[in-house]
N, C-alpha and C positions, 0 to 999 in steps of 0.2 A: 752035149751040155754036161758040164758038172755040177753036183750036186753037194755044198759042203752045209753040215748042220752046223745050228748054233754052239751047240760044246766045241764043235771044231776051230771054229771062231772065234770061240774065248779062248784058247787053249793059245791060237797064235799072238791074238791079242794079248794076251798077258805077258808069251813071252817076249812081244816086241818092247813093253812097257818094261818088265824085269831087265833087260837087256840097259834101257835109257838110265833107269836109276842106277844100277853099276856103275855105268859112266859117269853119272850128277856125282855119285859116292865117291868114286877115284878123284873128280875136280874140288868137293867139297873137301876133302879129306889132306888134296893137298895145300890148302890155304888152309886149314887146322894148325898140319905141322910148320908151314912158313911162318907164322905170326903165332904159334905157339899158344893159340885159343882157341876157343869156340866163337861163332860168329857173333853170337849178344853181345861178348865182351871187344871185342874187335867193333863191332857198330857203336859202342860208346866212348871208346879211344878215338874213332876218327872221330865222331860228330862232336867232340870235348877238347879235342886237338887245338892250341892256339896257334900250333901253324899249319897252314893247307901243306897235304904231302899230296900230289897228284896219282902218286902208284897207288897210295893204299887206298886213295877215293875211289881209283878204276877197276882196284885189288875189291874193293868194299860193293861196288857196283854188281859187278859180274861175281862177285860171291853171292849174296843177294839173292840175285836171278837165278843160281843156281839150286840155291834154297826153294825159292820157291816152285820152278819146277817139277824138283824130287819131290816137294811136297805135294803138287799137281797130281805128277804121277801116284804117289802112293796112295792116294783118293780115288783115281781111277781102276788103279788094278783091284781097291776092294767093290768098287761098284762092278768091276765084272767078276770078280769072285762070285759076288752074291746074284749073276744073271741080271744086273740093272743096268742093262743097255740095247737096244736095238739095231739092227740092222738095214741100211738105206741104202737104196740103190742109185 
């Protein structure tokens, strides 16, 4: 049997979360430079847009998501930062 403690735990857990946000960052980061915005202003060009563009809806969608993930994450790794979470087996 192995025996891993809880610091060991957060230590992977974080870095697996640090790892995720990297990646949300490289995907957010490229829809920044594509459209040349931040995504508030980008969500009020589509949703203002009088004509439907399909890409920047699907562009808008999955940027979006990608937001709020990173932001998911970044809530998590401060809940294990701060030891607020348990372990289940």
């Amino acid at each position: 049997m192995v025996t891993i403690s809880k610091q060991q735990m957060a230590e992977w857990i974080l870095l697996d979360y640090l790892a995720r946000t990297h990646s949300l960052k490289e995907k957010i980061s490229f829809y920044v430079k594509k459209y040349n915005m931040n995504f508030e202003d980008f969500e009020k060009q589509v949703k203002n847009s009088s004509k439907e563009n399909f890409e920047e809806w699907d562009d808008y969608i999955e940027w979006k998501a990608f937001n709020n993930f990173h932001s998911s994450y970044l809530t998590q790794i401060e809940e294990v930062k701060n030891g607020n979470f348990q372990l289940a087996e």
